[in-house]
N, C-alpha and C positions, 0 to 999 in steps of 0.2 A: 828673519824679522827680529825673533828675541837678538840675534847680534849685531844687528844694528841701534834698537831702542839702549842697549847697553853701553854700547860706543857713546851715543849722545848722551845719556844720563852722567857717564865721566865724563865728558867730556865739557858738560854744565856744571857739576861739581866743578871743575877747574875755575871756572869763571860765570858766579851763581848771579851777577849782576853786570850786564855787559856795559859798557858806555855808550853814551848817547853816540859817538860816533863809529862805535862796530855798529849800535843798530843802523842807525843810517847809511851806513856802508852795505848789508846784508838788502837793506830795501832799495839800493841804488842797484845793488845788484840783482834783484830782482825784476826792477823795473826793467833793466838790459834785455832779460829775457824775452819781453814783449815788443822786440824793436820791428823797424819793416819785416823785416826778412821772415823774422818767427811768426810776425802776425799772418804774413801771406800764406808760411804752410800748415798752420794751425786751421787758417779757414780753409785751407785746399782739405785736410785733413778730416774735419770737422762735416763738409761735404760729401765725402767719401762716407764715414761710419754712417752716418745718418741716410744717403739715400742722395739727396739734395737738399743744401740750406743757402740760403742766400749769404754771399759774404759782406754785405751790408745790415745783417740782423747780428753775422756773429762779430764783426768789430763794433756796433753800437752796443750788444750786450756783454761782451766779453772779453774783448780788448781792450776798449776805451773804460769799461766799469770799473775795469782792475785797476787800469795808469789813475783813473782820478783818485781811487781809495788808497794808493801807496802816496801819491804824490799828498792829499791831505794829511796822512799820516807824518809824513818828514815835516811837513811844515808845522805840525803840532807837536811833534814829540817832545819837545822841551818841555812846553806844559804838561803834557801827560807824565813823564815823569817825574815831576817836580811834589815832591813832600807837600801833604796838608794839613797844613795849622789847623786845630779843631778847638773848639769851644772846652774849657774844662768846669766843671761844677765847682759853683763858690767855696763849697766847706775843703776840697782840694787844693787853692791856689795857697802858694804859687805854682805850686807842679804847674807843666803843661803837658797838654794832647797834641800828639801827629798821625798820620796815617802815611804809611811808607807803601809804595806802591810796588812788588818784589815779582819776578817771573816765578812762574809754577815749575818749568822743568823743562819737558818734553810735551808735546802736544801731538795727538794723533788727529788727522782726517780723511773722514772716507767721502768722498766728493761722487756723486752721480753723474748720469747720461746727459740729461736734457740743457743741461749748459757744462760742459766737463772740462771747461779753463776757467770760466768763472768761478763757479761754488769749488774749485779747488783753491785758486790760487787770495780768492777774498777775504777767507778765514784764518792763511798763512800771511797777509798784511799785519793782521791785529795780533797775531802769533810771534812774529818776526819783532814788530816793534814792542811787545812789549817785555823782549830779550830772552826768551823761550828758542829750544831749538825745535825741530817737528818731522813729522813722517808722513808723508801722502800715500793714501789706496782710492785711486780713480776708479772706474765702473769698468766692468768689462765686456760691456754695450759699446765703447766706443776705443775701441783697442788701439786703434791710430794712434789716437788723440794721447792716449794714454800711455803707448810706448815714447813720441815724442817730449813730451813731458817729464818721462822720465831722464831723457836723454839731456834736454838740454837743462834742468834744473841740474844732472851733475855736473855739469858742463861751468856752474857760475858759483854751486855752493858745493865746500867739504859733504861726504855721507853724513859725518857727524853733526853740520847743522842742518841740512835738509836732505832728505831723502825719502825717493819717491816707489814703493812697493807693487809690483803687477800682479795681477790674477785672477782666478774666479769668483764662487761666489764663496767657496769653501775656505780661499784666500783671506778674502773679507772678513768670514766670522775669525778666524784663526788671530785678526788684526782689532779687531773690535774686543776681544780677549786680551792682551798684552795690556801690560800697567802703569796705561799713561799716565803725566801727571793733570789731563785732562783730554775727554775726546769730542771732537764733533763729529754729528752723523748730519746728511742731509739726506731724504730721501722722504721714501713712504712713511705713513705711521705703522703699519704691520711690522716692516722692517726697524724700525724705529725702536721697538718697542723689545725686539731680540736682542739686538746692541743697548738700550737699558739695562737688559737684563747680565748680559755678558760684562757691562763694564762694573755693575755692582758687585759682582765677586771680589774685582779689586778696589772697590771705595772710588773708584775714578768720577770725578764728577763729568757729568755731561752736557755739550750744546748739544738739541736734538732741533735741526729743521725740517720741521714734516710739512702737509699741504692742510687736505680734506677740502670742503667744497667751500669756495670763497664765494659769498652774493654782490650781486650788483643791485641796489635798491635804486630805481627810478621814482624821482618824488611825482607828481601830479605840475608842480609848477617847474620840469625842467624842459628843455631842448631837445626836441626826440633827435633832431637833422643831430645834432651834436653831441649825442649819447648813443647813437648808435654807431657815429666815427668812431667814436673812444671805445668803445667795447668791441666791434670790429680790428682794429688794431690791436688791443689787449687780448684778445681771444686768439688773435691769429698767428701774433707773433709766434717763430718755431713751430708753426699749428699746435697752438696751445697745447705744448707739451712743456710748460713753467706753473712750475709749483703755487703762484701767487695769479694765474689767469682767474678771471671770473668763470666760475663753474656754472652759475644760473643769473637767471634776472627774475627779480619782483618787481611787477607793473602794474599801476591803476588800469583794472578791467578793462576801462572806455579806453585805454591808449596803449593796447595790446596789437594790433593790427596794425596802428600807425607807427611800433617799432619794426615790428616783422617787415615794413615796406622802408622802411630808412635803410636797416639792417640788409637788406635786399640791396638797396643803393649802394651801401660806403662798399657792401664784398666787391658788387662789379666795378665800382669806381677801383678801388685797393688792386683785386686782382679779377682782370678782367677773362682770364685763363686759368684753370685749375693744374689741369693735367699737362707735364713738363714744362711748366712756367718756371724758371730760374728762380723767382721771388717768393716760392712758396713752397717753406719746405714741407718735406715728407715725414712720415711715422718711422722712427726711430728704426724698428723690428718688425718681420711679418706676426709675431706672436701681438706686440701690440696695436699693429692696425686690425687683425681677425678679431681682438678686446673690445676695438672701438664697435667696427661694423655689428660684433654680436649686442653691442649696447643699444644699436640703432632696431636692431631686428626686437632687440626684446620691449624697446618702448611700440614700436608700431604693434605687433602682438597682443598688447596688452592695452592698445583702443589710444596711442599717441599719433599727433601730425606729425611727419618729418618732412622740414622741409629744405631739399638741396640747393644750396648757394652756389650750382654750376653753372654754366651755357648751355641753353636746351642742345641735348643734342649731344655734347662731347664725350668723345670715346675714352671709357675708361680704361686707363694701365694698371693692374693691381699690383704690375712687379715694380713699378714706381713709388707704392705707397702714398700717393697724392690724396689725401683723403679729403673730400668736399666738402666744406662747411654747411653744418645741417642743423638748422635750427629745431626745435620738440618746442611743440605744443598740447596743450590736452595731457601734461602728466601727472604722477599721482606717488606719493612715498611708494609704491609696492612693486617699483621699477628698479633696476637696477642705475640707471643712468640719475635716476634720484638716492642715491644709498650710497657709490662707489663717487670716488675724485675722479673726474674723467679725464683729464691730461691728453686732451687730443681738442681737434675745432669741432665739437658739437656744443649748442648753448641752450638746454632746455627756456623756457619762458616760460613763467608764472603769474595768472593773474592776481591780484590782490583787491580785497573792496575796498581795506582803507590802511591808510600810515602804519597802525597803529597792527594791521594783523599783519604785514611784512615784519615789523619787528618781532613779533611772536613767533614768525615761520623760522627766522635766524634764532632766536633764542629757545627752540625745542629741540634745536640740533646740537651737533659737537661744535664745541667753540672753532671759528674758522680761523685760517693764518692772515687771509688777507679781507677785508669788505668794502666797497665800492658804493659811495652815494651821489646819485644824480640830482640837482635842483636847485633852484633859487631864493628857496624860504629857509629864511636864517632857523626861525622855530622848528622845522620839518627839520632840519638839519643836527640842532641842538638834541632834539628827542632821540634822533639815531647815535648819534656817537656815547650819550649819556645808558640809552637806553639798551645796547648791547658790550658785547664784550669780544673783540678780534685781536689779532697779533697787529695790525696796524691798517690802515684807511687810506684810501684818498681818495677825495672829495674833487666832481666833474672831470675825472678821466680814469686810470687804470695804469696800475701798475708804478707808478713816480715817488711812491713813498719809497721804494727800495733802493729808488739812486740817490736819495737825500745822506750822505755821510755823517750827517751832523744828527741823524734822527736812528735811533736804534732799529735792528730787525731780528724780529723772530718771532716766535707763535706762541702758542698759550694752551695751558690744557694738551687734546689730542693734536694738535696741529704743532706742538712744539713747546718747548724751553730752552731758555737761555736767552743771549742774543747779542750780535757784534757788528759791526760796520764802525768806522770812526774811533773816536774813544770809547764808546759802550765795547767796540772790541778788545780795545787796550786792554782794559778793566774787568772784561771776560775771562782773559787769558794771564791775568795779576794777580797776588794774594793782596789785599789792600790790607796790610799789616795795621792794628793798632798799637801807640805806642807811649807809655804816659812817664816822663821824665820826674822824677820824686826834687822837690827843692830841702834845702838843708834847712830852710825855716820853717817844713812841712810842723802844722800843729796836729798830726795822726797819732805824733809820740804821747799826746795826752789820752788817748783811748787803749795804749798797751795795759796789757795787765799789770799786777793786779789790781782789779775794779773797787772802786770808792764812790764814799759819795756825791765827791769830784766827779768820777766818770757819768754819773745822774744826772749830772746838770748837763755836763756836756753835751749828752745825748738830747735833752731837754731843749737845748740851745739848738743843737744840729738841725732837727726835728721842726723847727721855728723854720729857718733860715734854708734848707733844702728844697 
């Protein structure tokens, strides 16, 4: 690994600002990577590690996620690159202000399981275009996926502008080490928090994308039939094994019941089969589906409802990992399934008495990555977005702020820093240089030394007029 980070480091030395048309080139050839052929054994792939996923979840989240943010990317680059004229303070002119937009270097990323061509290749878009060369370390949860990927990214770019590193977990921290000239982590916060630690040794600045428990607030004046679609879908997707699923729901008391039976609806509408249904995938690893089940044992334990979103009746496979959507009722902070990010389809329910303690219930916790509000009162609305603090929102569904290009992503607090998609990536991955051009009629030469009583007024004047 140090002899590869080395190779690219000269090998950007050589060429510290590439042209708009290498980068363009590097992202055309990226986008190659993603054509039929790779996209069918990526999902065949992607299937395989995982158990079963549907190849219609991984090309709307991970195929198609990727083409739309590279293809944004070319279409703006120009912009993005392009020098900004900035405003200069009067007692300066004429000098003027720019801001030069420069790559950082080399970019390291260590990309996770739960989407493992997505959150690899979305970060090297913003990476790529903003003339950076990079290193990938996929997870080794999904070894497939991750040996392919290694294969055909050498297949389209030099080692020296990209290149992709395999291995454990020991791998990881050894890469999380090395002195990028920036790194992203995506993952847990526990994990998150070891790679902060490891990359301060070398000053390396960090994207950190973590999770923690994202809420779904339901107002009093929304849609139950229509917020329990969207939260069934968003929960289920991958069996909510994504970082930004809604982890709980806040509900007005009186309309606690009447989610449970929507919620009950959209599953069997959605998936009318649990067990070996092609459309629904399974738990990652047997370590993490025994994570999930010991979540569900220790809420019931401890005086929670659980209740299974199966067909009465269907015989469970455990070596399939099908894990049943199971809604918790009746919980309590002193659960684990209330403390831990669950990243599987279980959806605790929380009653609320009024607006105003749902917002409290979100703001005595860790600040979350993602928050979900359901309803129709513009005021109800306003109070939430004003009145908390999340890595980003979206309002009557789940999960759509993340494919927005144009809208930054990332967390806050324990759920994360940083954050890229679009130009917020560009800009991530840039040194936005400032830059102030001195004019030859600069009047600064009247404040050199030695000081007079001339330089008195001056200041007098300055002092006025700044």
């Amino acid at each position: 690994m140090q002899e590869i980070l080395q190779r690219q480091q000269q090998a950007f030395r050589s060429d510290m600002n590439p042209s708009r048309e290498v980068r363009l080139d590097r992202l055309a050839r990226l986008e190659r990577l993603l054509d039929e052929e790779a996209e069918r054994e990526f999902a065949d792939l992607i299937a395989q590690d995982f158990g079963n996923r549907s190849r219609v979840e991984t090309v709307l989240a991970e195929t198609i996620f990727t083409r739309t943010a590279i293809r944004q990317a070319r279409r703006h680059l120009k912009a993005w690159m392009k020098p900004r004229r900035m405003p200069t303070a009067l007692i300066y002119l004429p000098g003027r202000s720019r801001v030069l937009r420069q790559p950082l270097g080399v970019v390291g990323i260590i990309s996770p399981w739960n989407y493992p061509l997505q959150l690899a290749l979305a970060p090297l878009v913003g990476a790529l275009a903003a003339g950076n060369r990079a290193m990938l370390k996929p997870s080794e949860l999904t070894p497939r996926v991750a040996a392919a990927l290694q294969r055909r990214i050498a297949e389209v770019f030099t080692e020296d502008e990209v290149a992709v590193v395999t291995g454990d977990a020991e791998v990881g921290r050894a890469f999380s080490a090395l002195p990028f000239d920036h790194l992203v982590f995506t993952g847990s916060t526990a994990v998150g928090r070891l790679v902060a630690q490891a990359a301060a040794k070398n000053l390396t600045p960090v994207t950190l994308e973590l999770g923690g428990k994202s809420p779904a607030i339901v107002d009093a004046s929304a849609d139950i039939g229509r917020v329990a679609d969207s939260l069934a879908f968003g929960k289920l997707l991958n069996a909510g094994q994504t970082c930004i699923a809604p982890d709980y729901v806040l509900v007005p008391r009186a309309r606690r019941d009447a989610l449970v039976e929507a919620l009950r609806a959209a599953v069997a509408r959605m998936y009318p089969t649990i067990q070996r249904n092609p459309d629904y995938t399974s738990i990652v690893s047997e370590r993490h589906y025994r994570r999930l089940r010991d979540l569900v044992d220790d809420a019931r334990a401890q005086g929670a409802q659980a209740i299974e979103l199966a067909p009465p009746g269907e015989p469970v496979d455990p070596a399939a990992r099908q894990l049943a959507p199971t809604l918790l009722l009746d919980v309590h902070d002193g659960m684990r399934v209330m403390q831990e990010e669950i990243f599987g389809p279980l959806l605790p329910i929380v009653a609320c008495d009024t607006p105003q303690a749902a917002i409290d219930h979100v703001n005595a916790r860790e600040r979350p990555l993602a928050l979900y509000w359901f309803g129709e009162d513009r005021a109800a609305r306003e109070q939430v977005l004003s009145g908390t603090i999340s890595g980003g929102v979206t309002i009557n569904d789940t999960l759509l702020h993340i494919t927005q290009e144009a809208l930054p992503f990332g967390g806050v607090g324990p759920s994360g820093q940083g954050h890229y998609h679009g130009e917020f990536g560009f800009r991530q991955f840039s040194k936005e240089k400032p830059v102030f051009v001195q004019s030859r009629l600069s009047g600064v030469r009247l404040l050199y030394p030695p000081y007079s009583g001339f330089t008195q007024k001056m200041l007098k004047l300055l002092a006025r007029i700044s």
